[in-house]
C-alpha positions in Angstrom: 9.7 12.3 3.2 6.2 11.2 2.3 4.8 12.7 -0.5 1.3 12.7 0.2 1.7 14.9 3.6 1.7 18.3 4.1 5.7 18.2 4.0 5.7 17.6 0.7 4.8 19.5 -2.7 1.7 19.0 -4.8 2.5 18.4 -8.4 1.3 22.3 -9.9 3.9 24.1 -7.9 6.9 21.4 -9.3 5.5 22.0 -13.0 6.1 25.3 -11.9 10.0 24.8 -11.3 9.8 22.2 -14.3 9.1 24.5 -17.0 11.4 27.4 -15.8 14.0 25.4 -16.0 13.0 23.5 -19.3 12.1 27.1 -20.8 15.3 28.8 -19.7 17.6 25.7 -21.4 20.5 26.4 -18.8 21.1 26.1 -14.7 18.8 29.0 -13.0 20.3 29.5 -9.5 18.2 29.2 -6.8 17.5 32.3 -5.6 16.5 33.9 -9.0 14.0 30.7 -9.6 12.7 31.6 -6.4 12.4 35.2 -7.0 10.6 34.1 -10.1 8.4 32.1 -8.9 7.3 33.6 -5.4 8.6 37.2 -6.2 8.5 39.5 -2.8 4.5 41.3 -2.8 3.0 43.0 0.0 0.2 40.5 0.3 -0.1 38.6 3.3 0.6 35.0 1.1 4.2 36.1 0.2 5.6 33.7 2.8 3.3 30.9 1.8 4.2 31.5 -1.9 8.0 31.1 -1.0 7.1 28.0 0.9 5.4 26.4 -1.6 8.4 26.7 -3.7 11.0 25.8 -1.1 8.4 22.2 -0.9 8.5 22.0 -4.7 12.5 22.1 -4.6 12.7 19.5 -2.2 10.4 17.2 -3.5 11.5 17.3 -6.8 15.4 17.3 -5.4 14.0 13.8 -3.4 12.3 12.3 -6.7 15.5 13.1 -8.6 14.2 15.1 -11.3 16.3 18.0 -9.9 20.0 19.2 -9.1 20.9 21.5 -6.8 24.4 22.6 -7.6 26.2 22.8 -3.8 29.1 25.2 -5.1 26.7 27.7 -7.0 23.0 26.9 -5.8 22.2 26.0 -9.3 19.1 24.1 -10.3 19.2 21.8 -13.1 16.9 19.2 -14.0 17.8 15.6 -14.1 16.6 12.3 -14.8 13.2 11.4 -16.1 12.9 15.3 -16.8 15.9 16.4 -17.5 14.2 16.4 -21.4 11.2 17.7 -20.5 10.2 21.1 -22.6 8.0 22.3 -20.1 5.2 22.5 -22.4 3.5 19.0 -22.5 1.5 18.3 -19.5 1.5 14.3 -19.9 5.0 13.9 -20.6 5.8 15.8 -16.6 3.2 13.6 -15.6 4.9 10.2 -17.0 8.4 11.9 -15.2 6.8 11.7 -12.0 5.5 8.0 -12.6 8.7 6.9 -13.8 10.2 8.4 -10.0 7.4 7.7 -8.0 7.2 4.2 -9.2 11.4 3.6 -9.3 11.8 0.5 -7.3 14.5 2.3 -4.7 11.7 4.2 -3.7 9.2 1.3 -3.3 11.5 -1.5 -1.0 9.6 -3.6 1.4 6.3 -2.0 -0.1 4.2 -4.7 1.9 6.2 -5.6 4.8 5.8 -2.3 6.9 3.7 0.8 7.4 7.1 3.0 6.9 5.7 5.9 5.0 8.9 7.9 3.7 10.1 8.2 -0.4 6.7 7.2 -2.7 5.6 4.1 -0.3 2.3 5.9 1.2 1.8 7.3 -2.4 1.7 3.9 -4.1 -0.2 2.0 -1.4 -2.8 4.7 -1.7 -2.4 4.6 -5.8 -2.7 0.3 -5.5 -5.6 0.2 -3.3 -7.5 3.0 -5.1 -7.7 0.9 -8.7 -9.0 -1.8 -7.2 -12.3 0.1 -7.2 -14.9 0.2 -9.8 -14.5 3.5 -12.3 -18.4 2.8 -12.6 -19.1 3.6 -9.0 -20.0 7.1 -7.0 -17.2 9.2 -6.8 -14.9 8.2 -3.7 -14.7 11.0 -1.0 -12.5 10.5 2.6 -15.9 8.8 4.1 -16.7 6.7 1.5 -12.8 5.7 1.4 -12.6 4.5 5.0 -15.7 2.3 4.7 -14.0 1.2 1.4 -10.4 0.5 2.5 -12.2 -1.9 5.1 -13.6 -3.9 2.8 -10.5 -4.1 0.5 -7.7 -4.1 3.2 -3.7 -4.0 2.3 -1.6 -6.7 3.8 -1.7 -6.3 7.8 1.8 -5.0 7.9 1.2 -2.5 5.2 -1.1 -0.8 7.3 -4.0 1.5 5.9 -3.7 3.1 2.4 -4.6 6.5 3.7 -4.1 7.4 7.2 -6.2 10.2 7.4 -8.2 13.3 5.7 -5.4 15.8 5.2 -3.2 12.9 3.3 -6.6 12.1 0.9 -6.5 15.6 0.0 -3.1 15.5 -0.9 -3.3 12.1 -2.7 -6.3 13.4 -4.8 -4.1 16.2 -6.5 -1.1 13.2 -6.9 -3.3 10.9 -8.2 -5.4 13.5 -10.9 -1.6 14.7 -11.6 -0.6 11.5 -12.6 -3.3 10.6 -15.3 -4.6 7.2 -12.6 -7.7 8.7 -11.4 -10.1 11.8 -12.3 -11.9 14.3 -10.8 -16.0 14.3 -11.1 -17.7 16.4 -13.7 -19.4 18.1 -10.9 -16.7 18.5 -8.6 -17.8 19.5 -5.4 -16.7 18.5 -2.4 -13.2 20.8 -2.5 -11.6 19.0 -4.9 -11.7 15.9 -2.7 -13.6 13.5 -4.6 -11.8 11.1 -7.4 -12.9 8.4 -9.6 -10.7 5.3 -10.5 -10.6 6.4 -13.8 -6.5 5.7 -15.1 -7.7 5.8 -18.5 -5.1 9.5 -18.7 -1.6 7.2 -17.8 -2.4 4.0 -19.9 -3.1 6.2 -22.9 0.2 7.4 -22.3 1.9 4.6 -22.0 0.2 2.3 -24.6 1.2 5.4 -27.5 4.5 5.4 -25.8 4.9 1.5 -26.4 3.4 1.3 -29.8 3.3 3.4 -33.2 -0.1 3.9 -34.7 -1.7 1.0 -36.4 0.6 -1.6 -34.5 -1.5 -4.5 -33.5 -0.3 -6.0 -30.0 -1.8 -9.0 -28.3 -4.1 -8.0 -25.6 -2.8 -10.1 -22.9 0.8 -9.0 -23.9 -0.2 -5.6 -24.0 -1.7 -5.4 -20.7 1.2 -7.0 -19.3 3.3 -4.4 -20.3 1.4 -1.5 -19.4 1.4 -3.1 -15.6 5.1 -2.9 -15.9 4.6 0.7 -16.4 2.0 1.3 -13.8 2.5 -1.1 -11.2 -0.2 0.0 -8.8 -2.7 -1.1 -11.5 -4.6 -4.4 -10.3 -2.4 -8.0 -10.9 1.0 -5.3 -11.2 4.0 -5.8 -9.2 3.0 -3.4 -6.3 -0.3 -4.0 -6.1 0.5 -8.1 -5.6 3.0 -6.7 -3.2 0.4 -5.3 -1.3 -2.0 -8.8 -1.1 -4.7 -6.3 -3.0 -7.4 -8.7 -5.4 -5.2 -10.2 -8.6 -7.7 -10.7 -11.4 -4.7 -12.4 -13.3 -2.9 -12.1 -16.3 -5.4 -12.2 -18.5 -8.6 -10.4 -16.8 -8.3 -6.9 -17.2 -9.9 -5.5 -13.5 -11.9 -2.8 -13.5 -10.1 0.4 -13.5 -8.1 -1.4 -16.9 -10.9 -2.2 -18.5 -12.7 0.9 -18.2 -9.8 2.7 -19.7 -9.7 0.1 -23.1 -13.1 0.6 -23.3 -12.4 4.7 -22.9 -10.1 3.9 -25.6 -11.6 2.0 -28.0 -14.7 4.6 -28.0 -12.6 7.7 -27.9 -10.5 5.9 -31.4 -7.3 5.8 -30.7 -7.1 2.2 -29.7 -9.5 -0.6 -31.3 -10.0 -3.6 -29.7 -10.6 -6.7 -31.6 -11.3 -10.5 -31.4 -10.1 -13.2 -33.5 -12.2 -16.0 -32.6 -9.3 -18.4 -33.2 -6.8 -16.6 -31.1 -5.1 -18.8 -28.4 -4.8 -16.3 -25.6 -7.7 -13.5 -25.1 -8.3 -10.8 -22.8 -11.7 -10.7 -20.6 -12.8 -7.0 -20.0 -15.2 -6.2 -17.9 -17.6 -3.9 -19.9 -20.5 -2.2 -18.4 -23.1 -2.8 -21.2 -22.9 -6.7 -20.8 -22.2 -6.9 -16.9 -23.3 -10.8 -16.4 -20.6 -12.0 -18.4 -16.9 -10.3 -19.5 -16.1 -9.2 -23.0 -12.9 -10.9 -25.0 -10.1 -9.2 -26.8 -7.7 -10.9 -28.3 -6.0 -7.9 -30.1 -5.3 -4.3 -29.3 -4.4 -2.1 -32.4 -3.1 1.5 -31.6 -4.9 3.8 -33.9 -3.8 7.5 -34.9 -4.9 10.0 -31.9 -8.1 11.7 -32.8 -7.3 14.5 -30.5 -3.9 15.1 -31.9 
């Protein structure tokens, strides 16, 4: 199954199923989640409500973050959330990276246009932070023009086929902290900005303790390992998509450090002696690209 196609769930109705489970600590069967979550009305919606669950079952059963007892019906989760408390937001979102990015779901990325298990996802995801954060928000119109200009690998195929899957990748791709919605939204809900500043915050206070200093080029490295649709990661080279390197940043990446570094809880530093430096493309110096040779994880402002 595809997940961004009207088959499959958008995240919000799984968080829905996530946190009843998470809340309730035990196996929920079926039938009672479903009751719960969709109960019987006598508004005209009732039978898209129930589908909209039945979707969220299925594509959380086909990510494995859920099990679906066959003897009793029971729904348990499993995997990347079977800790999950069903309160924290960012914490779903990083289960749903961890399955959409698993590598059994991701074979032969580049050498077809299949689009079953998370393949039309990350193509879209790949191609998508190859743009600038700094540009117009992207809509479907703007994205075709774009995805001409910045094709996948011919036997990929497109990263989007059409209009009703960029709806449905806009709410994966919000949901999983690698792009954002404009301040004035507009447009449905259909317009998104590279911005993946949400996931590498994640993963970088994941990685590091607060006021660990990390190498910048070591650093990046590892957050592509965790998001490999970001520019010069595994799935994006996979794809033939533009490879800044290992030690250029790219666009979306560098607007999120930057993010970082202003928002406080990351600092980025030089050492003018260091032997291997970062360049970051910052907006306030665009004729030539910033260096960082350190990254120090600072405590979270927000917390």
């Amino acid at each position: 199954m595809a997940l961004i196609n009207v088959d499959a769930s958008r995240p919000d109705p799984m968080w829905a199923v996530v946190r009843l489970l998470a809340h309730s600590k035990k196996p929920v069967p079926l039938n009672g989640a479903r009751a719960l979550l969709s109960p019987p009305t006598l508004a005209s919606g009732d039978k898209d409500a129930s589908e909209m669950f039945n979707k969220a079952v299925k594509t959380l059963r086909e990510l494995g973050l859920l099990h679906v007892a066959e003897s009793t019906g029971e729904l348990t989760l499993m995997g990347p959330a079977e800790h999950l408390d069903g309160q924290d937001w960012g914490a779903f979102a990083a289960a749903l990276r961890s399955a959409v990015f698993a590598p059994q779901r991701n074979s032969g990325l580049g050498d077809n246009e299949e689009q079953r298990e998370s393949r039309d996802l990350t193509r879209a995801l790949a191609w998508f932070l190859t743009l600038d954060p700094m540009g117009p928000a992207v809509d479907w119109d703007q994205a075709q023009d774009l995805m001409k200009e910045t094709p996948l690998r011919p036997e990929a195929g497109p990263a989007v086929v059409n209009a009703e899957r960029w709806r449905q990748f806009c709410d994966w791709a919000h949901a999983l902290g690698l792009a954002a919605r404009p301040l004035l939204a507009g447009g449905g809900g259909s317009r998104l900005i590279p911005d993946c500043t949400t996931a590498v915050r994640y993963v970088m206070q994941y990685l590091w303790e607060p006021g660990r200093q990390v190498n910048a080029v070591t650093a990046v490295r590892s957050v592509r390992e965790h998001l490999p649709v970001l520019s010069s990661g595994q799935y994006s080279l996979a794809l033939h998509l533009p490879n800044p390197g290992d030690r250029v940043a790219g666009p979306a990446l560098s607007f999120a450090l930057l993010r970082g570094n202003d928002e406080g809880w990351m600092r980025l530093e030089l050492d003018s002696d260091a032997a291997m430096v970062l360049q970051v493309s910052d907006p306030e110096q665009p004729s030539s690209p910033r260096y960082v040779s350190d990254i120090t994880i600072q405590e979270d402002p927000s917390a």
